[in-house]
C-alpha positions as CSV (number, residue, x, y, z in Angstrom):
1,X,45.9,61.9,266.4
2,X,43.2,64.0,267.0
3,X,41.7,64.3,270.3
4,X,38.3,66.1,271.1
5,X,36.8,66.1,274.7
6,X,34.8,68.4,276.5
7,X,35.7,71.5,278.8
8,X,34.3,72.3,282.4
9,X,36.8,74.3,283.9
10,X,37.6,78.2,284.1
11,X,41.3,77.3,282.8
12,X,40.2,75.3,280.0
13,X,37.6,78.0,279.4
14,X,40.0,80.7,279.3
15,X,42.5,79.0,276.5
16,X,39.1,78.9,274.4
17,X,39.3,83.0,274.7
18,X,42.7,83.2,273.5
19,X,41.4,80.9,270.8
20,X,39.4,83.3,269.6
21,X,41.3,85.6,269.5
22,X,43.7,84.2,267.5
23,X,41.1,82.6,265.0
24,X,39.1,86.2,264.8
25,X,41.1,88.9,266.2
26,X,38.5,90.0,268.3
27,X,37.4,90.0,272.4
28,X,36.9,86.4,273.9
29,X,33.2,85.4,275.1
30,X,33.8,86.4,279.4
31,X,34.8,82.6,280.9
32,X,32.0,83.3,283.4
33,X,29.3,83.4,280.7
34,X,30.5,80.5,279.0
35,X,31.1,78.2,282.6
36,X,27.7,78.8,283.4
37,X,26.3,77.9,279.6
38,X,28.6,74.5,280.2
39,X,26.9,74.3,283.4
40,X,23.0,74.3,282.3
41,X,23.1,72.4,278.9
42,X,25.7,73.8,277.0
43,X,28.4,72.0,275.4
44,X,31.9,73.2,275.0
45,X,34.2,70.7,273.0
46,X,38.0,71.6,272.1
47,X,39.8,69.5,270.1
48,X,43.6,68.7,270.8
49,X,46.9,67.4,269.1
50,X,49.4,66.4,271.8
51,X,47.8,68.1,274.1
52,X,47.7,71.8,272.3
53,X,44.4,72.8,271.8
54,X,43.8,73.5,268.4
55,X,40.1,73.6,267.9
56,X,36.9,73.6,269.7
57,X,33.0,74.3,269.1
58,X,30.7,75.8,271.5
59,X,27.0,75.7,272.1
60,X,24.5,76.7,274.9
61,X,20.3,75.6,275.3
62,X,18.6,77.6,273.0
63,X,13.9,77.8,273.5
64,X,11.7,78.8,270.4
65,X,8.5,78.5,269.7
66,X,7.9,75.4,272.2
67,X,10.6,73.6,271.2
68,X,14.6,73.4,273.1
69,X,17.8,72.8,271.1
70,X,21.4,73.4,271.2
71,X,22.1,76.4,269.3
72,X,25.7,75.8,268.4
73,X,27.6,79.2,268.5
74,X,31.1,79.0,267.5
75,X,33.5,76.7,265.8
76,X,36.7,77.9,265.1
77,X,39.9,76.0,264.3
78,X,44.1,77.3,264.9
79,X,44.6,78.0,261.1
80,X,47.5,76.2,260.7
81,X,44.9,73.0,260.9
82,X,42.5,73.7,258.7
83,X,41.4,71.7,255.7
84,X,42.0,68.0,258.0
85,X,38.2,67.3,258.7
86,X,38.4,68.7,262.4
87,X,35.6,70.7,261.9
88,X,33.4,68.1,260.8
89,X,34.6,65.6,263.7
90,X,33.7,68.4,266.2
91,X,30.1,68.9,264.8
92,X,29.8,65.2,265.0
93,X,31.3,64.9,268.6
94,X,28.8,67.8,269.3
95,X,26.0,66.0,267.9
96,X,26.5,62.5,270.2
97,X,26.8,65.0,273.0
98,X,23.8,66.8,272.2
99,X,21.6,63.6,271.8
100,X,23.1,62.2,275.0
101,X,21.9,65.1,276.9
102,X,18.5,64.9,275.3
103,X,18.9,67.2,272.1
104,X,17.1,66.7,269.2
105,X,17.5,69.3,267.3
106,X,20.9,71.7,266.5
107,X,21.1,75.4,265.2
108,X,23.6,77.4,264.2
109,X,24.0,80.0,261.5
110,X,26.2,80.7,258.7
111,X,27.5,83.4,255.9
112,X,25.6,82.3,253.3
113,X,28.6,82.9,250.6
114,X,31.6,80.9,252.7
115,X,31.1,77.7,250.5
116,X,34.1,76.4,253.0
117,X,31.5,76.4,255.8
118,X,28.5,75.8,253.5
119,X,29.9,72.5,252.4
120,X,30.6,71.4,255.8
121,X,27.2,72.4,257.0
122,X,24.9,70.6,254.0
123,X,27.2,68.4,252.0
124,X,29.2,66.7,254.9
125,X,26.6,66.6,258.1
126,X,22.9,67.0,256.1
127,X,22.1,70.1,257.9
128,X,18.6,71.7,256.0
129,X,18.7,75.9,255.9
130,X,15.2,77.1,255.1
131,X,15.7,80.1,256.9
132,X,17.8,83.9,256.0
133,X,18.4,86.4,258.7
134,X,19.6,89.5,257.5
135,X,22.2,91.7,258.9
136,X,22.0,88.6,261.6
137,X,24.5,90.9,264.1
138,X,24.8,93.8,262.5
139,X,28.2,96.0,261.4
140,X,31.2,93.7,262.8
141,X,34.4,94.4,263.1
142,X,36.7,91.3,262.4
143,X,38.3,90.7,259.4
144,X,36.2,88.6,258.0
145,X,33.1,90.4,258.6
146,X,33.5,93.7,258.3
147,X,32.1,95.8,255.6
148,X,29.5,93.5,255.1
149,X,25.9,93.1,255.9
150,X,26.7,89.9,258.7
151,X,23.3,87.9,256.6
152,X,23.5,84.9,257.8
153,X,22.2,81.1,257.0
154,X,20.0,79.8,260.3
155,X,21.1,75.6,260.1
156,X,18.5,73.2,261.1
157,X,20.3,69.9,262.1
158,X,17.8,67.0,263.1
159,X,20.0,64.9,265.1
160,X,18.0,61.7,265.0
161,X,16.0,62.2,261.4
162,X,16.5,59.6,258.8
163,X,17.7,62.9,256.7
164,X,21.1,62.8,259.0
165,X,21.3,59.4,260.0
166,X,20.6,57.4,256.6
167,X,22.7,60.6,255.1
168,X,20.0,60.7,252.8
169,X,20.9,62.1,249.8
170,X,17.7,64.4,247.7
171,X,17.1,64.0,244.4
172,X,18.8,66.7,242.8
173,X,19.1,65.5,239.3
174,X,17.7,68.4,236.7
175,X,18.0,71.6,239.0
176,X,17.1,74.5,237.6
177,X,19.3,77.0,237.7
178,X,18.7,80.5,239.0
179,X,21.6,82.6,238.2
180,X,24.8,82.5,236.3
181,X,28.3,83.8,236.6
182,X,30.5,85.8,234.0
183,X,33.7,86.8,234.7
184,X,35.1,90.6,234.3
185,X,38.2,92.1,232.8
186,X,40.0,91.4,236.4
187,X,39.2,87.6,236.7
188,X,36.3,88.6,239.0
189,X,32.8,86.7,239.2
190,X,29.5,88.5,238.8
191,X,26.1,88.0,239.3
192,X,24.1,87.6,235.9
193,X,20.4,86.9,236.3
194,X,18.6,83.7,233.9
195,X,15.2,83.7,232.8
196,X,14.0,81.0,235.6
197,X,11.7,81.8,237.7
198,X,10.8,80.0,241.1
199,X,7.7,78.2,240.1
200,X,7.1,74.6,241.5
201,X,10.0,73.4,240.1
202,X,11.2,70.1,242.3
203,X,14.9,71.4,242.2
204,X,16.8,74.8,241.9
205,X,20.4,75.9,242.4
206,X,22.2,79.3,243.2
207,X,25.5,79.2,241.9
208,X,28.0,81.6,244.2
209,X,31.8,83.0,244.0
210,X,34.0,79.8,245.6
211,X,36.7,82.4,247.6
212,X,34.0,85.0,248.7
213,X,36.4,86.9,251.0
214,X,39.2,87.2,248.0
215,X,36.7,88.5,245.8
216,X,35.5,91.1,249.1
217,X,39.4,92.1,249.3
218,X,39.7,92.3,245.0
219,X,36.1,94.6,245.0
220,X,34.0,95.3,247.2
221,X,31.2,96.7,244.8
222,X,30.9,93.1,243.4
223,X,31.0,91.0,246.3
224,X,28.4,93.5,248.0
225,X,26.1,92.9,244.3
226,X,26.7,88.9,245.4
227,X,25.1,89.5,248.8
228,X,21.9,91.2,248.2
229,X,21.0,89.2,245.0
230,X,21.7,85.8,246.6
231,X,19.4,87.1,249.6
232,X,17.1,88.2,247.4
233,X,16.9,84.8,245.6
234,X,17.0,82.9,249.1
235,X,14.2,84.6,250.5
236,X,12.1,84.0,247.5
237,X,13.1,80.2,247.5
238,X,12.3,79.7,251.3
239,X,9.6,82.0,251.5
240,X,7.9,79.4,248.7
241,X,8.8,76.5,250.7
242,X,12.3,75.4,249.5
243,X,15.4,74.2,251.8
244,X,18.8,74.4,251.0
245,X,20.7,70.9,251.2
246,X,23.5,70.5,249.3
247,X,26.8,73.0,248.2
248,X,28.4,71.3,245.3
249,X,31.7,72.9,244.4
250,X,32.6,73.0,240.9
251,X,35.7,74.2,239.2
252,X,35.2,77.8,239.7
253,X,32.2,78.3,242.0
254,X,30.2,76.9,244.4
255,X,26.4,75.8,243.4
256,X,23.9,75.8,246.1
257,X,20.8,73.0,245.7
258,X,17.4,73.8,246.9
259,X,14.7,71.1,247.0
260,X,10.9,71.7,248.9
261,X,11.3,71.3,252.4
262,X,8.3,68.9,252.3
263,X,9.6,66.3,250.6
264,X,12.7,65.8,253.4
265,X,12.7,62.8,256.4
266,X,13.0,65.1,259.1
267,X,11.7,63.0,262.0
268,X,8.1,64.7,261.6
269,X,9.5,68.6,261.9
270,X,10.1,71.4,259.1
């Protein structure tokens, strides 16, 4: 049995940093930084079996543009329990939290090309992304970064909306798709472009490689071609007005749907 419950102390800070270490090979947030995050709307949240931590999500108040909401910074789970839905009953633990400390509203962001965290972050909670950040933190030097322009999907979450609480479900019947896929002498997607074009369409979809950071190890020439041509598209699609809400995963890819933000119940925000 599971267990999820929130952290306060330095010593239950500090097993967080050797989390992260162990999930991302790389230096631990300071405890100080994150204690006082925890200690003026923050949430920290690890999640237990037996008592060893094995999980945990971590968020801190975030201001923009007139508006406060818990921009959730990390989630990372021990690797040897992945795949067992911890992730998505952290989010949702984070999500009563947030709303119990007077939240409406949760960001996070995203590589746009995991479809692992992509169909956590649409499929499973009804996040909305209408927003790409390139080169979000610039050259990083973990494994599953590096090498890589660190884009990045910004999440939207609307804690309260009838788009998350009714788990309303878009009509994506018809979607036009943008791109297609063929596959090389090695077994390796590419990128092949289809004469679509993004104009007023109700629905569209971005097909992308299912194991992005296999196909980054296999050839890095490709999945590079996969990262500025599905930023390219996603900038044109949000840019006209379109949110991403759904990552369906099909046999051998993932396929992104995109529907106008417009037409989404998000409690009277966009």
């Amino acid at each position: 049995m599971i267990d999820i419950r929130k952290l306060k102390t330095m010593d239950e800070l500090a097993e967080i940093g050797k989390m992260e270490r162990k999930i991302w090979g790389m230096d631990p947030i300071p405890t100080h930084q994150t204690l006082t995050a925890v200690k003026n709307g923050g949430i920290m949240l690890g999640a237990f079996d037996e008592g060893q931590l094995i999980g945990f999500s971590y968020g801190f108040a975030g201001f923009r543009d007139g508006n406060s909401y818990l921009c959730s910074h990390m989630l990372g789970i021990d690797p040897r329990y992945r795949s067992r839905k911890i992730g998505e009953k952290l989010k949702q633990t984070q999500r009563q939290t947030a709303i119990d400390k007077g939240y409406d509203e949760m960001h996070w962001t995203f590589d746009p090309l995991e479809t692992r965290n992509a169909y956590l972050n649409l499929t499973k909670l009804n996040g909305i992304c209408n927003t790409y950040v390139e080169n979000t933190y610039g050259e990083m030097k973990d494994s599953l970064n590096k090498d890589m322009p660190s884009d990045r999907f910004e999440i939207h979450w609307f804690l309260r909306s009838p788009h998350v609480v009714e788990k309303q479900l878009p009509g994506t019947e018809h979607a036009a798709r943008l791109n297609g896929i063929q596959w090389n002498g090695s077994s390796q997607p590419e990128f092949t472009d289809k004469e679509v074009s993004i104009s007023g369409n109700d629905v569209y979809a971005l097909l992308v490689p299912k194991d992005f950071q296999g196909l980054k190890q296999q050839n890095h020439a490709i999945a590079l071609d996969w990262r500025l041509k599905t930023r390219k598209v996603c900038q044109e699609l949000f840019n006209a007005g379109y949110a991403a809400v759904r990552l369906n995963v099909l046999e051998h890819c993932g396929e992104y749907i995109f529907v106008r933000t417009d037409t989404l119940e998000l409690g009277g925000k966009q």
